[in-house]
C-alpha positions as CSV (number, residue, x, y, z in Angstrom):
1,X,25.5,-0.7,-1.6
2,X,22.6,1.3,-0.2
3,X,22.2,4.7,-0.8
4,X,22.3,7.0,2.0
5,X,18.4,8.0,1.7
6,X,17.3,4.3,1.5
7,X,19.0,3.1,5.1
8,X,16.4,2.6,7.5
9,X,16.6,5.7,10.9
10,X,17.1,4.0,13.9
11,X,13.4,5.4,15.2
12,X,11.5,3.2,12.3
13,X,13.8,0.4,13.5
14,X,12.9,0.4,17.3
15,X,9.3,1.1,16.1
16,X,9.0,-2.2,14.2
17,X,10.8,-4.0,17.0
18,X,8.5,-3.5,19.5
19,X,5.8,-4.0,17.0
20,X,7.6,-7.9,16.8
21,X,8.4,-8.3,19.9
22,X,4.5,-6.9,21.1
23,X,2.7,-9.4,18.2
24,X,5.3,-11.8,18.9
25,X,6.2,-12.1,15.2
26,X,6.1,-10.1,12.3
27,X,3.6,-7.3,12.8
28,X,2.1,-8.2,9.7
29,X,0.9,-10.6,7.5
30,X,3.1,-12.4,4.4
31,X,1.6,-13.6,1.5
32,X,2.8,-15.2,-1.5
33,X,0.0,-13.9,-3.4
34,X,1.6,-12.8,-7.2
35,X,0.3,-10.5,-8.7
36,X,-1.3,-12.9,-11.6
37,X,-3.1,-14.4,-8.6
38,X,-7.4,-15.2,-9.4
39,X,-7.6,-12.4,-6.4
40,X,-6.1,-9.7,-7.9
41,X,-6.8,-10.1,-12.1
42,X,-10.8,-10.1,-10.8
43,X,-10.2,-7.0,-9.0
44,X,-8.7,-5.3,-12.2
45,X,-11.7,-6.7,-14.1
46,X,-13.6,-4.8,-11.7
47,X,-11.8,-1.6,-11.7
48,X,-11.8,-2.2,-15.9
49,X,-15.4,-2.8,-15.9
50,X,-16.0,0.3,-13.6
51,X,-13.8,2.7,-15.9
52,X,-15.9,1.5,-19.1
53,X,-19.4,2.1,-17.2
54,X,-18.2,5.6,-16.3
55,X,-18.0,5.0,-12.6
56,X,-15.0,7.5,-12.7
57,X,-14.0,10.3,-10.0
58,X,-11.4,12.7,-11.7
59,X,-9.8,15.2,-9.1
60,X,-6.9,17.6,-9.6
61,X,-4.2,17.2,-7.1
62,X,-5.1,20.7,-6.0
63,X,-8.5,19.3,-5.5
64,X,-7.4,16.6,-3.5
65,X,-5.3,18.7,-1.3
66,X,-8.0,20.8,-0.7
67,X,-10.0,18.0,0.6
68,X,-7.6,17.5,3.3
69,X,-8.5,20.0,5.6
């Protein structure tokens, strides 16, 4: 049984109505791309390779929030 703060408002519901009735479809995309996939394990090679060159940004969520505005 679903909990009470996971069932879906009716706004979000008629929003992604219209979004299938306007694309005729699903308003997105569905893959069966795992996550094991050639795609994504070169992407965490890149990401790995990145962390061991240093290519690193480090911000402090107060940091971040301040960059908001």
């Amino acid at each position: 049984m679903l909990c009470r703060r996971h069932v879906l408002r009716p706004p979000v519901v008629r929003l992604f109505l219209a979004q299938v009735v306007k694309e005729n479809g699903l308003p997105f995309r569905p893959t069966n791309e795992p996550f094991y996939s050639a795609k994504n394990q070169e992407a965490l090679r890149h990401s790995a390779a990145q962390i061991e060159a240093g290519q690193i940004v480090t911000k402090s969520l107060e940091e971040l929030r301040s960059m908001e505005s």
